[in-house]
TORVO-95066 format. One record per residue (C-alpha): x, y, z. Coordinates in steps of 0.02 Angstrom, whole numbers, padded with zeros to 5 digits, always signed. Layout:
<recs>
XYZ;...
</recs>
This chain:
<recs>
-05712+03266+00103;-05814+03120+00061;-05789+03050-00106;-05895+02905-00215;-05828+02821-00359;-05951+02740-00477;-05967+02651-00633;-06037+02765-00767;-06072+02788-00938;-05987+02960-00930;-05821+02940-00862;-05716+02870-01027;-05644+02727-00869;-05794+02713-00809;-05745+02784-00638;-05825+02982-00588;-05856+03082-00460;-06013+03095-00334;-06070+03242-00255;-06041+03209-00059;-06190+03151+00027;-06260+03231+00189;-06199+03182+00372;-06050+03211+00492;-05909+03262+00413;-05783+03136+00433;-05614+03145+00547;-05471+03257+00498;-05364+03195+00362;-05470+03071+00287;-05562+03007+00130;-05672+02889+00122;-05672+02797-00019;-05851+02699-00067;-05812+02580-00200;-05983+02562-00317;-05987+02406-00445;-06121+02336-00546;-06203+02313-00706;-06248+02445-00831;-06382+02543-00754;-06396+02522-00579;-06227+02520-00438;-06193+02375-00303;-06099+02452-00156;-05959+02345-00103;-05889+02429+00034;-05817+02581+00116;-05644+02579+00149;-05541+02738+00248;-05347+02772+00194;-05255+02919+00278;-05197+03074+00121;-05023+03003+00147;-05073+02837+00086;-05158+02884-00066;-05027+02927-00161;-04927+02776-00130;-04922+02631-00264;-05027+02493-00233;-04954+02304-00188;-05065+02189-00284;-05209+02209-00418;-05331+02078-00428;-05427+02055-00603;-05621+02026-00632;-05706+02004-00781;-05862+02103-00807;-05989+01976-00825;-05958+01910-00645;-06003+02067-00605;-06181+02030-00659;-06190+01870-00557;-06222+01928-00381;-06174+01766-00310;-06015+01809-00371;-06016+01980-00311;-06064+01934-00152;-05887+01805-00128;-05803+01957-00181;-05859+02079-00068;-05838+01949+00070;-05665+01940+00029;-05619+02108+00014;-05706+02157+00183;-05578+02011+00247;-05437+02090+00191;-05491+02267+00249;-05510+02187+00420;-05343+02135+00407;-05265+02305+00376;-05276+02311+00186;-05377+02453+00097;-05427+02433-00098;-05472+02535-00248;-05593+02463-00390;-05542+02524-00571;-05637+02479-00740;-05623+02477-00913;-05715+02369-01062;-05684+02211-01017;-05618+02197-00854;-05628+02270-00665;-05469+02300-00597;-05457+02291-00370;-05306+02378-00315;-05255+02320-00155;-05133+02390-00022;-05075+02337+00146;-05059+02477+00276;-04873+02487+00340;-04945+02406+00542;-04921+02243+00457;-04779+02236+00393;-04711+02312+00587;-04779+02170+00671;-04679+02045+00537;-04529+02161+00589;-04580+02126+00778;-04602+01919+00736;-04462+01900+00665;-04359+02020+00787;-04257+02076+00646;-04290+02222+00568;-04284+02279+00375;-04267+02459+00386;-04176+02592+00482;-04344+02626+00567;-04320+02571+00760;-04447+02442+00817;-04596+02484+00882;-04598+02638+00770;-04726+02647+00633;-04590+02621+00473;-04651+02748+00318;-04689+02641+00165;-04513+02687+00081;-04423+02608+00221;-04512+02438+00180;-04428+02338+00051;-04559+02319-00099;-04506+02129-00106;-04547+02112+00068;-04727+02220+00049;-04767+02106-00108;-04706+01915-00022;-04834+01959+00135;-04975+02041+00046;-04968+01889-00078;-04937+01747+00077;-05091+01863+00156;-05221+01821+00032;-05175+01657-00028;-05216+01592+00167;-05389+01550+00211;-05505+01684+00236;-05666+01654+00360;-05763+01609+00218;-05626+01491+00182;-05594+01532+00040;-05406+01589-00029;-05383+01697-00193;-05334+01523-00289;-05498+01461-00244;-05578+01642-00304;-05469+01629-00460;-05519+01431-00486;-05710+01475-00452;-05706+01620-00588;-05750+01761-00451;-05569+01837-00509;-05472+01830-00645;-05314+01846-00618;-05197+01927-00443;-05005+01996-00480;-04889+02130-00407;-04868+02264-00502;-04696+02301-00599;-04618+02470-00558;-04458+02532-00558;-04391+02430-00659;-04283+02503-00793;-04135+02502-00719;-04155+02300-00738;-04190+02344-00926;-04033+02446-00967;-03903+02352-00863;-03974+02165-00884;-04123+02129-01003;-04050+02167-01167;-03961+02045-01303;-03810+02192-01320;-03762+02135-01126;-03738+01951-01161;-03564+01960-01108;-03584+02090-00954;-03573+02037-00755;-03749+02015-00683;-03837+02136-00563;-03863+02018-00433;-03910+02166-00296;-04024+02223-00441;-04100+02064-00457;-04129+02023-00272;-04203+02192-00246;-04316+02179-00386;-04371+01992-00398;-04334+01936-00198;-04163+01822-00150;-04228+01664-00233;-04231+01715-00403;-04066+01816-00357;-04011+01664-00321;-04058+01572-00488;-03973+01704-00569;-03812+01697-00463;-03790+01492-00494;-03823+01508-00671;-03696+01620-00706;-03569+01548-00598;-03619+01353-00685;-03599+01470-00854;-03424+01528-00794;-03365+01377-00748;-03415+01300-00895;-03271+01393-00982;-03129+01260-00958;-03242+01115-00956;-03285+01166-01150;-03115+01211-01163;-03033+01053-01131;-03179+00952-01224;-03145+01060-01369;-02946+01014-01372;-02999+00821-01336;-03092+00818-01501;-02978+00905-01593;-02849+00824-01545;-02917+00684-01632;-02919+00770-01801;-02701+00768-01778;-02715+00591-01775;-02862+00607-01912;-02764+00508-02060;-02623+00426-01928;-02736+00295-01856;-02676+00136-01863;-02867+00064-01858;-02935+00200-01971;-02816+00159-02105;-02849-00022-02074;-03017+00006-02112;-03008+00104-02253;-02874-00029-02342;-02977-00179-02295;-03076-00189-02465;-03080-00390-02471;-03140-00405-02306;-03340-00428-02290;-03473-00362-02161;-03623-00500-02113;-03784-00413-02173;-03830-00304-02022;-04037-00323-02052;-04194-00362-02169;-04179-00217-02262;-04061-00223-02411;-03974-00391-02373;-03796-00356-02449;-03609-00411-02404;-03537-00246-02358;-03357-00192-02368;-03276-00118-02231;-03187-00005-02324;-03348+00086-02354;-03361+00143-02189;-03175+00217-02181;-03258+00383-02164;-03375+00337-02006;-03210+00254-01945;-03100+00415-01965;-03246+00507-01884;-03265+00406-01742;-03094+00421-01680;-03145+00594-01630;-03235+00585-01504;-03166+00386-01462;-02993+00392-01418;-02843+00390-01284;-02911+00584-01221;-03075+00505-01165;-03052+00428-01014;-02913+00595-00957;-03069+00712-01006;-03229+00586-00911;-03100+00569-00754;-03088+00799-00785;-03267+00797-00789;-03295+00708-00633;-03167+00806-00535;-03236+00963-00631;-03430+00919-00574;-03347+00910-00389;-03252+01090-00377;-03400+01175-00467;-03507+01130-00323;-03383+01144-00177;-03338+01317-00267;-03530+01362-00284;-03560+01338-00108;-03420+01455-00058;-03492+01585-00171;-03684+01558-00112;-03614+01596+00084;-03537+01773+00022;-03691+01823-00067;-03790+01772+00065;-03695+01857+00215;-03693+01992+00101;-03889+01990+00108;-03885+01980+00298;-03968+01794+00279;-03839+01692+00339;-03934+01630+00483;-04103+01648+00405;-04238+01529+00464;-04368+01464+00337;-04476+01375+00448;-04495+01545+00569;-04512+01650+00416;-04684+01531+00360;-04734+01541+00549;-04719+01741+00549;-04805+01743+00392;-04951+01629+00442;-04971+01738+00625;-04992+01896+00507;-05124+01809+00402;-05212+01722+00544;-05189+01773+00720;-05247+01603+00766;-05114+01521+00662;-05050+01355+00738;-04893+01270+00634;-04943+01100+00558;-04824+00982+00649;-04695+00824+00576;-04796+00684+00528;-04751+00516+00448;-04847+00376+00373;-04746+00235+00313;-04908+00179+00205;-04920+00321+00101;-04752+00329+00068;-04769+00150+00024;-04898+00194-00090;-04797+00340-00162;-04634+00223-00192;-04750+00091-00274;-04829+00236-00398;-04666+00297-00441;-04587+00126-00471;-04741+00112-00580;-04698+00290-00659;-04503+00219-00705;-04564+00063-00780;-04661+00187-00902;-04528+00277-00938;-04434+00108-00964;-04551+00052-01086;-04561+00223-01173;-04384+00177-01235;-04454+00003-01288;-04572+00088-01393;-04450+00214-01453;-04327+00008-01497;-04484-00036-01599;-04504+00114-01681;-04314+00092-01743;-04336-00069-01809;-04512-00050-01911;-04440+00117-01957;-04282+00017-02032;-04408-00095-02135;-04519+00032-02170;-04372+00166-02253;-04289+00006-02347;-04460-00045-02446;-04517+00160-02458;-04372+00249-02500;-04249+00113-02576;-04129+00250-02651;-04076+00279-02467;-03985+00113-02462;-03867+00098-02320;-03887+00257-02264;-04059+00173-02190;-03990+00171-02037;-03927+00341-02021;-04109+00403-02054;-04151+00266-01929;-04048+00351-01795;-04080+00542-01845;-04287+00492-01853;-04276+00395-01694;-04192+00568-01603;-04317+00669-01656;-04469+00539-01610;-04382+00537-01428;-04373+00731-01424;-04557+00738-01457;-04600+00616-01313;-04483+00706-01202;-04609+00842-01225;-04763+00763-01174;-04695+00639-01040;-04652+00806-00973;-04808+00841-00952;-04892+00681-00888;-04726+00666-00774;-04776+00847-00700;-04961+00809-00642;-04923+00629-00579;-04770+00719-00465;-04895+00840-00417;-05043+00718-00363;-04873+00631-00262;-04853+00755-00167;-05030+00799-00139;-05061+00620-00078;-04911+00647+00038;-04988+00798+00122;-04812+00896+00144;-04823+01006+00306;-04772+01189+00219;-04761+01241+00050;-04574+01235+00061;-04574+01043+00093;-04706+01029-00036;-04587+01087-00166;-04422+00989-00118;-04534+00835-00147;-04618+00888-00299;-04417+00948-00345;-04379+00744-00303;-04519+00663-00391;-04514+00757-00555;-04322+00780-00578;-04324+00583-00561;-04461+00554-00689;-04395+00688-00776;-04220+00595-00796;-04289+00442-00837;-04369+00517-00983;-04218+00593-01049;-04118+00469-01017;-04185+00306-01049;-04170+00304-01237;-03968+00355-01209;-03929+00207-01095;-04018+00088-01202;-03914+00152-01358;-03754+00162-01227;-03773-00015-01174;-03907-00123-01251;-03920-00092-01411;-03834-00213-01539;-03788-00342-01384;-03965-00443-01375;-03938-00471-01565;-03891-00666-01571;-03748-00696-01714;-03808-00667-01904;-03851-00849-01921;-03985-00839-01763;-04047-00676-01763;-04158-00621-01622;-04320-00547-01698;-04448-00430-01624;-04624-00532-01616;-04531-00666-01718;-04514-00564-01891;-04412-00415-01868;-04231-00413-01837;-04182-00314-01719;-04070-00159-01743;-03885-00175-01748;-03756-00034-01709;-03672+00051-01806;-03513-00023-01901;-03413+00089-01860;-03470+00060-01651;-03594+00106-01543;-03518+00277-01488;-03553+00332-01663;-03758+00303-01625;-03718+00366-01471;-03647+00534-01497;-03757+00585-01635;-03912+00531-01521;-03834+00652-01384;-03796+00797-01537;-03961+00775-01590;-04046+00806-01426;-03939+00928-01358;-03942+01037-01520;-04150+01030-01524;-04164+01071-01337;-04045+01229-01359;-04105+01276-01522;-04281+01241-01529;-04332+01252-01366;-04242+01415-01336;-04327+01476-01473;-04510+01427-01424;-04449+01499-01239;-04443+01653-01293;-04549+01673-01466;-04713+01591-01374;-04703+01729-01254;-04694+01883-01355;-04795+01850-01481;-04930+01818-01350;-04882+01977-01273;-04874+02091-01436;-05065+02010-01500;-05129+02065-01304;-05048+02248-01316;-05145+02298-01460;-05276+02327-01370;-05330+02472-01330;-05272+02562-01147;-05365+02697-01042;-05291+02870-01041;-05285+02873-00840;-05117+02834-00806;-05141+02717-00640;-05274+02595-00711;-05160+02607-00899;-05004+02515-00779;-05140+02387-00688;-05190+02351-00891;-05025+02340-00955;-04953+02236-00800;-05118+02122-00855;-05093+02120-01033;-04907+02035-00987;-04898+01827-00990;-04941+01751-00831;-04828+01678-00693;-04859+01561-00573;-04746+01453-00449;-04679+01342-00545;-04619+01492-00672;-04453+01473-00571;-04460+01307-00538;-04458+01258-00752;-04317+01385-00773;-04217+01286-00623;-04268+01105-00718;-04236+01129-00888;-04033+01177-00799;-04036+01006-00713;-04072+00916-00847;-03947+01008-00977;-03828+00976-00832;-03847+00816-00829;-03826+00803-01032;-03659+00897-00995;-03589+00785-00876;-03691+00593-00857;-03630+00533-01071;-03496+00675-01072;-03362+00546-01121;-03477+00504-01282;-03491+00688-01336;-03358+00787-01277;-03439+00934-01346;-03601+00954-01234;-03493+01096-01107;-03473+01173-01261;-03663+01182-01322;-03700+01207-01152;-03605+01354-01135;-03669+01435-01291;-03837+01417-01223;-03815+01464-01042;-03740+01644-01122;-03906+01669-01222;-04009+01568-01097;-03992+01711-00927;-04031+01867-01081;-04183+01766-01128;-04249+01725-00938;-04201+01900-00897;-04292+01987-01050;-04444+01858-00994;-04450+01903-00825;-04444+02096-00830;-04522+02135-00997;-04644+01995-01051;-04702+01919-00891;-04799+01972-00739;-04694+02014-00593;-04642+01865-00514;-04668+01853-00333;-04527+01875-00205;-04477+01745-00094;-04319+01722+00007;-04192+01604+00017;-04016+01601+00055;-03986+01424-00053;-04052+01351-00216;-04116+01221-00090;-04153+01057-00161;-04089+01090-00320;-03906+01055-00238;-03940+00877-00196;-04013+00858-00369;-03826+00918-00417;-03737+00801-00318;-03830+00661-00381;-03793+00690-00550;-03626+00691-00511;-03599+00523-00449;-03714+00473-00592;-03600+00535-00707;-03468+00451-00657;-03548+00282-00662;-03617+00322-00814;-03449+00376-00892;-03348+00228-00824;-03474+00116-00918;-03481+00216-01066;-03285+00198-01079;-03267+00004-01015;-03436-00075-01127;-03458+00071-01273;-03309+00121-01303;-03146+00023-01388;-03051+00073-01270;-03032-00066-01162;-03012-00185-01312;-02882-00094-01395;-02776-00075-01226;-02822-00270-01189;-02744-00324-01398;-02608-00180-01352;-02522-00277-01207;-02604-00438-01234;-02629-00507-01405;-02544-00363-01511;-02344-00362-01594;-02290-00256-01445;-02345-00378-01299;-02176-00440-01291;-02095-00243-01276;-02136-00098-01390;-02047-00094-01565;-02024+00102-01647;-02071+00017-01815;-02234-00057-01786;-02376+00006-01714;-02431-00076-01567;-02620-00094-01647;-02573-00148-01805;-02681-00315-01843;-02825-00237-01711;-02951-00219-01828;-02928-00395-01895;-02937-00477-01714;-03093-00387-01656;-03215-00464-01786;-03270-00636-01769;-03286-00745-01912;-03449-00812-01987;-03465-00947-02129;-03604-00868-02237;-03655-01069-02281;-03754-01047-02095;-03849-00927-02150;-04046-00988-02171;-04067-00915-02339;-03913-00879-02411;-03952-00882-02589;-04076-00712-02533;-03928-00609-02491;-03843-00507-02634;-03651-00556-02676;-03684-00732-02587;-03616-00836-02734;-03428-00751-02717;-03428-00737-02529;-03383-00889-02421;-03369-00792-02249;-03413-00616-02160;-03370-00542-02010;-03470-00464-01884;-03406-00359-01729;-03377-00464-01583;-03285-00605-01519;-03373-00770-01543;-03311-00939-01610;-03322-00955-01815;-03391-01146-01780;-03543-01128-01681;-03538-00920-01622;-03512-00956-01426;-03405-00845-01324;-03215-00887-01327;-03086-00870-01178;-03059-00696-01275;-03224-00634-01234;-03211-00677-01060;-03070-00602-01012;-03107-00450-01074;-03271-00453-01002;-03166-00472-00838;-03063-00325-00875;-03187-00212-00927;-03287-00251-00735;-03107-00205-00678;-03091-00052-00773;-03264+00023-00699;-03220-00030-00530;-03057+00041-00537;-03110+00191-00639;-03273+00252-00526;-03199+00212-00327;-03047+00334-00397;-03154+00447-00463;-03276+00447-00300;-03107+00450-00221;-03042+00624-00306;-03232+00686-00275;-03237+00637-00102;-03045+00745-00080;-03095+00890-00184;-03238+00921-00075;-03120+00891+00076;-02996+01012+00023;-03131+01175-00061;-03208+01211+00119;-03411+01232+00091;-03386+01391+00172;-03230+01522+00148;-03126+01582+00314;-03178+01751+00286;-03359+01721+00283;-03347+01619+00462;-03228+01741+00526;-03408+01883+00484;-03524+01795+00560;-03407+01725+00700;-03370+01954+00736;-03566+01984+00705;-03624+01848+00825;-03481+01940+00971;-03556+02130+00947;-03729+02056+00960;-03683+01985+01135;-03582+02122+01180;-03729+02248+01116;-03866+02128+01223;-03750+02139+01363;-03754+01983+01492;-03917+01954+01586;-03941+02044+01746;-04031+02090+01887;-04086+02240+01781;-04153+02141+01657;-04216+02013+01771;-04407+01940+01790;-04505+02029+01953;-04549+02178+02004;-04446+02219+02132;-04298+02249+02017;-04281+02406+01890;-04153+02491+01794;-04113+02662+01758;-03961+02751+01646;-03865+02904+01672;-03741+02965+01551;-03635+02823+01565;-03681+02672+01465;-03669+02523+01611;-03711+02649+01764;-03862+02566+01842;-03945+02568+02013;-04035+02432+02100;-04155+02424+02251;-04226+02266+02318;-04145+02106+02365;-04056+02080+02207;-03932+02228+02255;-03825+02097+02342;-03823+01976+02182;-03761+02138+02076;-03639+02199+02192;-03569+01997+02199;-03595+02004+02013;-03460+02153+02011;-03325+02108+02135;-03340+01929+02038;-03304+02018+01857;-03162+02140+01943;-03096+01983+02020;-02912+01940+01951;-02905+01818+01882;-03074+01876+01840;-03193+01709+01832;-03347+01742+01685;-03424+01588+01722;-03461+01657+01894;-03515+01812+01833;-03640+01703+01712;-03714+01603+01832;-03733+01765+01961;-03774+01882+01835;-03905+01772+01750;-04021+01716+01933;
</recs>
C-alpha cells in the first residue's frame, strides 16, 4: 500500500495518515513512504523514499534535528531536501518525525553498503560469506553508526557536509541513537561498581575500540598506580619516625638567639628561627634521604607502566582481531563508500608553513612564559597589598601569598585552556593535515605542549627561580625599582613548592571533577522536563536529543585532562610524594564519572577504531624523560639534599670517619646561612628590633663582608651539576633497560598472529595454474579438496609443479616459482 505522512493539526505528533492516492499499485513488498513538511497550513513534499517491510522495523542509524522555523524558510528547505535526496541516492532511506519545537529525520543505511565496506576492506565482520547480502543483525551497530556518520560528514554534490548544514542553521543537531544499553548501566555506570573490573568487550561493542581503548589504559594507569602511591605514602611517613629526631629540625627549633634578615617590605622585623621549627619539622616530610630512592622508583616506575601497557594493548587488540589493522585503508574504504570518485589526498610537505607554525608556537610558549611573570607580579603586589590591608595576618603574609597565588594560577589554567585550544586548532588548519587522523596527532602535539606549558610554568619558576634573583638583604632586587621581590620560604623552597603542587592537584581532582560531572546533569535534568510525545520511536529520537552534546574532541578532553594529571604524578613527584596517591583516588572515581557521562548524560559517542591510544603514547614517553630531568633538578637545586650530603662528608664532625655519638649534621643548620651585618642595611633604623640586633642571617652561602660567592658556593654548585648528570644518564640508563628487558609485545601474542598468518596461507593455498590470469586455464573440484584438472598449455607447468613438490628432498622454492608463472 501507499502511505503519506503529513504534518497536521490532528495527529497529537503531528504525523497521520493519508488516504492512498490513485495510480499503479506499487511492486510487491513495498511502501512508499512520502515525507510531507511545512508550515502550519499548507505541506512541502520533500521526497519519496521506498524501504522493503523487512526494513521498517529495524532501528534507525542516525537522527538529524531541525528546528521548526527553518522549516518556514524555503531556502532552507530546499538545502535540506537536496541533501536528503543525496543520501537516498547513496543507499540511505529516511523518516521525518515532529513535535513542538523540533523536526526529527531518521536516517538509515540499507545493509548494500555496508557489503561493499566488507568487500573493500576484504575482511569481513560477520559470519555472512562475501558477496552475500549480510541481514542488519549480522552488522556490528558500531560499524553501521562509524560509516553512516563518515557518509554524511563527506561532501555531498551540493558540497555541502552535515557540519556545514549544522553551521548554516539548516539542522540542528545529527547523533546515533543509544540502544541497548543497559547492560553498560548495571555492570559499569554506577558509583556502587567503583571497585569492579571493567567491561572492556562491553565497552568496545557499545562505544567502538577507541573509546574501549581509553577505558582499557585508564584502568591499567589506575592499577598501576597502586604501588607508586604505595611507596610515596611510606616515603612521607617515614618522615614522621624521624619527625622529632632530626638533627636540623631540632636545631631549628633551639636556635632562639639566632636572627632571620627581613625577607620583604611588608612587616620589616628580625625574625627568629625558632619560629619556624614547625615549617622545619614539616618539611622534612616530604625533604629527606627517601627522596631521591622514591624520584629514581618513579622514573623506573613511569618506564614498566608503559612497556607493561603496550603488552596489554597487543592482547586486547588480537583479541579484537585488529592486530594488523590498517588506518590509512580503513579512511580510503570509507571515502570509496561516500564518494565513488574518491581519490586519497597524497604526502605533502612545506618547510614554510611549518616554519610559520614553529614561529607561532614559539610565540605561544613565550605567552605562557610570561603568564608565570604575571602570576611573579601578582605575588609580590599581593605581599604588599595583604601587609598594609590585613596587618593582623603578619608573617603568615606569605602563606596567603602562596595559597592566593595557587588559586590565581588555577584560574588561568582555565582560560589559557581555552585560548591554547583554538590557536592549536587554527595550527593545524594552516598545516592542512592529509586525513583526519593526522589532523588529530598534530592538534594532540600542539595543544598537549601549550597545554604543559600552562601548567607548568608557574611550578618551575617556584622549583628553580624563585628566591635566587633576590640580591642579598642589603641590595635587594626590586620589581620596577620599588617592590622587593618575593623570597622563599624559610623553611626552603620545597615547602612553596609542595603546597603549590597540593594546591593544584587537590582543585583539579576536587573541583574539576565536580563541575565534570554536576555541569552535565543539571543541564540534562532542566532539558528532560520537558514534555515527550506518547509515540514511542520519536519519544527515544527526543530523549537521545534532550541528552548533552558530543563532539570529537569529547574523547580527546577526557584523554588530556590524564596527560596532564600524569604529568603532575610523575614531572615534581620528588616535591610531593603524594600526587600517585591523589591521583589514584581520582582515577577510581574519575572512569564511574566518564562512564556515567558517556552512557547516561551524553549523546552516543561515535565509534571509531583503533587498535592503540595513538599519539597519546609518545605524549607518555615524553613525560617520562621530563620527569626525570625535572626530578634530578628538583633534588640537586630545591632540595637540601645535596648540601647536607656535601657538610656530611665535607665540612661536618664526621668528615674525618663517623662517630656513634654525634650526629654527622650536627652544626648544619649553622653553616648553611650566611652572615649579614644589619649596619648595611639602607635604612636600618626602619626595621623593628634593629637597635638590639647587630647581624642576621639569610639562607645561602655568601661572604659576611661584601655578600659575593665563596669557594663554598662553588663547589657545591659543581656538585649539584654532578649530581643531575649522574642522577638522569642512570636513570635514562634503567629506562632505556627496562624497556629492553618488558618486550613491547608478549611471546604468546607473536606466537597468534605468527599461527593465524600460516592457516591463512595454507587456507589461500599457493598460486597456480588454476588460479592463474588467461583464459585458457580453469579449475574444477571433486570431492577431494586439491583434485583439480587442467587443459591448455599450462598442464605441463602443473604436472612439473607436482613431481617438483613430491620431489625428495622436496624443493618449495621450485614449486613457488613454477606454481606461481
Amino acid at each position: 500500500m501507499r502511505v503519506s505522512l503529513l504534518r497536521g493539526h490532528a495527529h497529537p505528533d503531528g504525523v497521520r495518515a493519508e488516504a492512498p492516492p490513485a495510480g499503479p499499485a506499487p511492486h510487491l513488498g513495498e511502501e512508499s513512504l512520502r515525507i510531507l513538511v511545512g508550515t502550519e497550513g499548507d505541506s512541502l513534499l520533500l521526497t519519496d523514499i521506498n524501504t522493503t517491510e523487512t526494513e521498517a522495523s529495524e532501528p534507525w542509524d542516525y537522527v538529524l534535528v531541525a528546528d521548526r522555523c527553518t522549516q518556514r524558510n524555503p531556502r532552507q528547505v530546499q538545502r535540506q531536501q537536496q541533501f536528503l535526496e543525496e543520501l537516498e541516492r547513496k543507499g540511505f532511506c529516511y523518516k521525518a518525525r515532529e513535535d513542538q519545537e523540533k523536526v526529527f529525520f531518521g536516517i538509515r543505511a540499507d545493509n548494500r553498503v555496508f557489503d561493499r565496506y566488507r568487500r573493500l576492506l576484504m575482511e569481513p565482520e560477520a559470519t555472512t560469506p562475501r558477496g552475500e547480502l549480510a541481514g542488519p543483525t549480522s552488522i556490528p551497530a558500531t560499524t553501521r553508526i562509524r560509516i553512516v556518520n563518515f557518509v554524511l560528514n563527506s561532501k555531498m554534490a551540493a558540497g555541502d557536509t552535515l557540519q556545514d548544514l549544522v553551521k548554516d542553521g539548516v539542522f540542528e543537531a545529527g547523533f546515533p541513537l543509544h540502544k541497548g544499553e543497559e547492560d553498560l548501566k548495571k555492570k559499569w555506570a554506577r558509583w556502587r561498581n567503583m571497585f569492579q573490573q571493567q567491561p572492556i568487550g562491553d565497552i568496545r561493542n557499545y562505544f567502538g575500540e577507541k573509546v574501549a581503548l581509553y577505558f582499557a589504559w585508564l584502568g591499567w594507569y589506575t592499577y598501576m598506580l597502586v604501588p607508586a602511591a604505595v611507596v610515596g605514602l611510606i616515603i612521607f611517613l617515614s618522615g614522621f619516625a624521624h619527625f622529632e629526631a632530626s638533627q636540623i629540625s631540632r636545631e631549628i627549633c633551639e636556635a632562639h638567639d639566632v636572627y632571620m634578615c627581613p625577607r620583604g617590605d611588608h612587616n620589616p622585623r628580625y625574625q627568629r628561627l625558632s619560629e619556624t621549627c614547625a615549617f622545619a619539622k614539616l618539611t622534612h616530610l616530604f625533604d629527606n634521604e627517601g627522596t631521591v630512592l622514591f624520584a629514581m622508583f618513579m622514573a623506573l616506575w613511569a618506564t614498566v607502566f608503559l612497556e607493561l601497557w603496550k603488552r596489554e594493548r597487543a592482547r586486547v587488540v588480537l583479541q579484537w582481531d585488529l592486530y594488523g589493522w590498517d588506518e590509512d585503508q580503513e579512511e580510503m574504504a570509507l571515502g570509496l563508500i561516500a564518494c565513488p570518485d574518491y581519490q586519497p589526498r597524497l604526502h605533502q610537505h612545506s618547510y614554510m608553513r611549518s616554519t610559520v607554525i614553529l614561529l607561532l608556537s614559539l610565540l605561544m610558549i613565550c605567552l605562557m612564559i610570561g603568564m608565570a611573570h604575571v602570576l611573579v607580579i601578582y605575588r609580590v603586589l599581593a605581599a604588599a597589598l595583604f601587609s598594609s590591608a590585613f596587618p593582623f595576618l603578619g608573617e603568615q603574609v606569605t602563606t596567603a601569598v602562596v595559597v592566593t597565588g595557587a588559586l590565581v594560577h588555577y584560574v588561568s589554567i582555565l582560560v589559557m585552556t581555552k585560548i591554547n585550544k583554538y590557536v592549536a586548532l587554527k595550527l593545524c588548519d594552516f598545516e592542512k593535515p592529509r586525513t583526519f587522523s593526522e589532523r588529530e596527532s598534530k592538534f594532540t602535539i600542539k595543544f598537549f605542549t601549550l597545554q604543559f606549558f600552562a601548567h607548568f610554568s608557574s611550578l618551575i619558576y617556584i622549583a628553580f627561580i624563585l628566591g635566587r634573583i633576590n640580591g642579598n638583604p642589603g641590595k635587594s632586587v626590586r620589581l620596577a625599582g620599588l617592590w622587593k621581590l618575593e623570597e622563599c620560604h624559610l623553611s626552603g623552597c620545597m615547602m612553596d613548592l609542595f603546597v603549590q603542587m597540593a594546591i593544584i592537584m587537590g582543585l583539579k581532582q576536587t573541583l574539576s571533577n565536580c563541575m565534570e560531572y554536576l555541569g552535565p546533569w543539571l543541564a540534562h535534568k532542566c532539558r528532560s522536563m520537558r514534555a515527550t510525545s506518547q509515540d514511542p520511536e520519536l519519544r527515544h529520537w527526543q530523549r537521545n536529543y534532550r541528552l548533552n552534546p558530543v563532539n570529537t574532541f569529547s574523547l580527546f578532553g577526557e584523554f588530556m585532562e590524564m596527560m596532564i594529571q600524569y604529568g603532575f604524578t610523575t614531572v615534581f613527584v620528588a616535591a610531593f610524594p603524594l600526587a600517585p596517591l591523589l591521583a589514584l583516588f581520582s582515577n577510581l572515581a574519575e572512569i564511574r564519572l566518564d562512564a556515567i557521562k558517556m552512557v547516561r548524560l551524553q549523546r552516543r559517542l561515535v565509534p571509531r577504531k583503533a587498535k592503540d591510544i595513538g599519539t597519546w603514547l609518545q605524549v607518555l614517553e615524553i613525560i617520562g624523560v621530563l620527569a626525570v630531568i625535572a626530578n634530578g633538578m628538583v633534588i640537586a637545586f630545591t632540595s637540601e639534599f645535596i648540601p647536607r650530603v656535601v657538610y656530611k662528608y665535607r665540612y661536618g664532625p664526621c668528615r674525618q670517619g663517623a662517630h656513634p655519638a654525634v650526629d654527622c649534621l650536627t652544626g648544619y643548620v649553622n653553616h648553611s646561612l650566611s652572615v649579614f651585618y644589619t649596619k648595611d642595611f639602607q635604612n636600618p633604623v626602619e626595621i623593628e628590633g634593629s637597635e638590639n640586633v647587630t647581624e642576621c642571617r639569610y639562607r645561602d652561602y655568601g661572604a659576611a663582608q661584601n655578600s659575593n660567592f665563596t669557594e663554598q658556593s662553588w663547589f657545591l654548585l659543581a656538585i649539584r651539576l654532578a649530581f643531575l648528570i649522574l642522577f638522569e644518564h642512570v636513570a635514562l640508563c634503567v629506562k632505556l633497560i627496562a624497556a629492553w628487558f618488558v618486550p613491547d609485545v608478549p611471546q604468546s601474542v607473536k606466537n597468534e598472529v605468527l599461527k593465524k598468518k600460516h592457516q591463512r596461507l595454507g587456507e589461500a593455498g599457493l598460486p597456480g595454474p588454476g588460479v592463474g590470469p588467461g583464459p585458457e586455464s580453469r579449475s574444477t573440484r571433486d570431492s577431494g579438496p586439491r583434485a583439480q584438472t587442467w587443459s591448455g598449455p599450462r598442464a605441463g607447468q602443473e604436472a612439473k609443479t607436482q613431481s617438483c613438490c613430491h620431489h625428495h628432498p622436496p624443493q618449495p622454492w621450485l614449486c613457488v616459482c613454477v606454481g606461481g608463472l
